[in-house]
C-alpha positions in Angstrom: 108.1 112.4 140.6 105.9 110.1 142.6 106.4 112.7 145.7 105.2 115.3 143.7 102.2 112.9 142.2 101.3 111.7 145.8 101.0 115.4 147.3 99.0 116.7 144.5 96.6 113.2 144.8 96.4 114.1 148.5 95.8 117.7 147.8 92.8 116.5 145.5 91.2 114.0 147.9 91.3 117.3 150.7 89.7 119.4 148.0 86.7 116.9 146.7 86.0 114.2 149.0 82.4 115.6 148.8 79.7 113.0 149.1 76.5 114.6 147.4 73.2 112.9 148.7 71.0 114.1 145.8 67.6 112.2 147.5 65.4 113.5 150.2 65.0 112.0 153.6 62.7 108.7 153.8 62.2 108.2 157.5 64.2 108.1 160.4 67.0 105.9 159.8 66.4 104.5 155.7 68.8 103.9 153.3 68.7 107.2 150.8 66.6 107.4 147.4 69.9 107.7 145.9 73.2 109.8 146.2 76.5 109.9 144.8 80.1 110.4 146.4 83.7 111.4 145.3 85.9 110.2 149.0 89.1 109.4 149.2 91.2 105.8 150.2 94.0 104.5 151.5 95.2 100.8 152.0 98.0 98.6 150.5 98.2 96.9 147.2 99.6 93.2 146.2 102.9 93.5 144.1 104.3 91.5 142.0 107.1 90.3 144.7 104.8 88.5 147.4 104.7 92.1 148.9 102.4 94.8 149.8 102.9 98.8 149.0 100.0 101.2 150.2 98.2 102.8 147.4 95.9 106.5 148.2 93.3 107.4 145.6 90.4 109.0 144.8 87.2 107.1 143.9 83.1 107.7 143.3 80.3 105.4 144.6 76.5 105.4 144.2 74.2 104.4 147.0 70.4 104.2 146.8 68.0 102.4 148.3 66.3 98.5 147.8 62.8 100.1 148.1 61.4 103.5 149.4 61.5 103.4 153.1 63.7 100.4 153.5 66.6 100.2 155.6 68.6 97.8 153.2 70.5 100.1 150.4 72.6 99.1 147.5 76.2 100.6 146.6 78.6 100.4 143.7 82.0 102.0 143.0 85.4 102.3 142.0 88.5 104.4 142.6 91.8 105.3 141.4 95.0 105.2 143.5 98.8 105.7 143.0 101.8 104.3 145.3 105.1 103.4 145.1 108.6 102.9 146.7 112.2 104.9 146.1 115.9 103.7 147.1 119.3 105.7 146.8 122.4 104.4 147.8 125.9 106.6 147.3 129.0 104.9 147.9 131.6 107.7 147.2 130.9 109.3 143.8 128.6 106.7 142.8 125.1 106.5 143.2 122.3 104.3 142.6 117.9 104.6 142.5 115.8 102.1 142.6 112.0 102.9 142.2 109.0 100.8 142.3 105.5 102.8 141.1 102.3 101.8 141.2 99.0 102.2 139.4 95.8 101.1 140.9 92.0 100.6 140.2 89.4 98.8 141.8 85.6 98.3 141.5 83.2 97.4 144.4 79.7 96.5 144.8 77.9 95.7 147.6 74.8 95.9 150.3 74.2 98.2 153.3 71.7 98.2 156.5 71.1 102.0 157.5 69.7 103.1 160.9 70.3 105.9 162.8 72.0 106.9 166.6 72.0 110.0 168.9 71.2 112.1 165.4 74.1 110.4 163.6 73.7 108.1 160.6 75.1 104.5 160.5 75.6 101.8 158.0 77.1 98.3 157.3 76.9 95.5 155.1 79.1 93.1 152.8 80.5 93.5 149.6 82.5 92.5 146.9 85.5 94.0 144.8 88.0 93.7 142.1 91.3 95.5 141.8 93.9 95.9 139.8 97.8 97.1 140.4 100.3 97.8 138.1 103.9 98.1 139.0 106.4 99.2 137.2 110.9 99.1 138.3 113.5 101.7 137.4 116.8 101.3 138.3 119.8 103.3 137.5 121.7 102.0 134.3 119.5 99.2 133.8 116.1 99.9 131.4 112.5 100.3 132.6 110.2 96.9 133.6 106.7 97.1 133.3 105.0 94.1 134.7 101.5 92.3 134.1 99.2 93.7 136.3 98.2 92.0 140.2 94.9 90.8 139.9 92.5 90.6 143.3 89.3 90.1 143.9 87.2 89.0 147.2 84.9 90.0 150.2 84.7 93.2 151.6 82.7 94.1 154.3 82.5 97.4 155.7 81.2 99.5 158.6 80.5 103.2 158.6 78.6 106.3 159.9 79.0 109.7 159.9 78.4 113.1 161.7 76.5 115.6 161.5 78.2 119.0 161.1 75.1 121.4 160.0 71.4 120.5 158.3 73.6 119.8 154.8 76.6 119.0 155.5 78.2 116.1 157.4 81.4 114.1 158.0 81.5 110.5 157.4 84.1 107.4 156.9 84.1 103.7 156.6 86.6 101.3 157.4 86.8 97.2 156.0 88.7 94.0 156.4 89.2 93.1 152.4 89.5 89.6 152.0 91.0 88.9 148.3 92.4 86.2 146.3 95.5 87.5 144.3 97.4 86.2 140.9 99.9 87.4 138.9 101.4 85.6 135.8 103.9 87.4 133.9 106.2 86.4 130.5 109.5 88.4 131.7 111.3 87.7 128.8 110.5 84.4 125.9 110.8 81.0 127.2 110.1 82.4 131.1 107.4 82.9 133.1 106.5 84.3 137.0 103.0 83.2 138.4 102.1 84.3 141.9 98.9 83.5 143.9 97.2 83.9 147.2 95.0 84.9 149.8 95.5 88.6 151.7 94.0 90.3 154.0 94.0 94.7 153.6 92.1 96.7 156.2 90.9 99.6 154.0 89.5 103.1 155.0 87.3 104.9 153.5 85.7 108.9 154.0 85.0 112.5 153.4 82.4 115.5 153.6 78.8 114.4 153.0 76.5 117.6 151.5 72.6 116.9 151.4 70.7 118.5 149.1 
């Protein structure tokens, strides 16, 4: 199942990872009036075992700028992303599965400078997100566990540019080193409890077709 889920998530980001700039030009170089972009992601996830499993999604942001003509812009988003793990063992007639799956959402916000290079567009800046991942275990002969959700949030600066292909239409990408704080506190069953904290560090990627309009 989560094969089938991850193709048809990877099939979707192929098919609309359009970035629609819905703002005119300012200047050579400014941040845009204001646009709006569906992309596509890819970068791990905390779990609830001290882990890390790599989530791909689909998410939207909004970009515009701090003033007309300024080079400083403003962004804010969020995305959706699934993930997960699968193990069979067979030892003669018997067989086992274990399966981890994941959920995933996160919300960013954050602050770019645009300028401009050989024709090509350029940005970077910091930001600041929030995430969270939910995992749930099968395993054969033993009933479903659905954990608390991973909570993470942190720093997240990114870099990106992108290229033009034809007066509309253009590639672009971004890439960032997500610095997050993670916890997880989970009742598993009454009178026991799991807690887990800590610091990670996720490069993250970013990126898809830019159309101006």
């Amino acid at each position: 199942m989560i094969r089938r889920t991850v193709t048809v998530i990877i099939i979707a980001a192929v098919a609309l990872t359009a970035n629609v700039a819905l703002a005119k030009d300012q200047g050579t170089g400014a941040a845009p009036v204001w646009a709006g972009s569906v992309y596509a992601f890819s970068h791990e996830a905390p779990t609830t075992n001290f882990a890390s499993q790599a989530v791909i999604g689909l998410g939207y942001e909004m970009v515009g700028a701090m003033s007309k003509g300024s080079h400083w812009g403003w962004a804010i988003g969020g995305g959706y992303g699934i993930g997960g793990l699968k193990d069979e063992s067979t030892s003669g007639s018997f067989s086992t599965t274990a399966q981890s799956t994941l959920t995933f959402y996160e919300l960013r916000l954050g602050f770019d400078y645009y300028d401009d290079c050989c024709d090509e567009d350029w940005y970077c800046g910091p930001g600041f997100f929030y995430s969270s991942t939910n995992q749930t275990f099968k395993q054969t002969g033993n009933p479903d566990v659905k954990f608390d959700p991973v909570r993470e949030y942190g720093f997240d600066p990114r870099i990106g540019g992108s290229m033009k292909l034809s007066d509309s239409l253009r590639l672009f990408g971004s890439t960032s080193m997500r610095i997050g704080y993670s916890s997880w506190d989970d009742k598993l069953t009454p009178g026991s409890e799991s807690k887990l904290t800590g610091w990670r560090f996720d490069p993250t990627w970013r990126g898809g077709l830019s159309i101006k309009y």
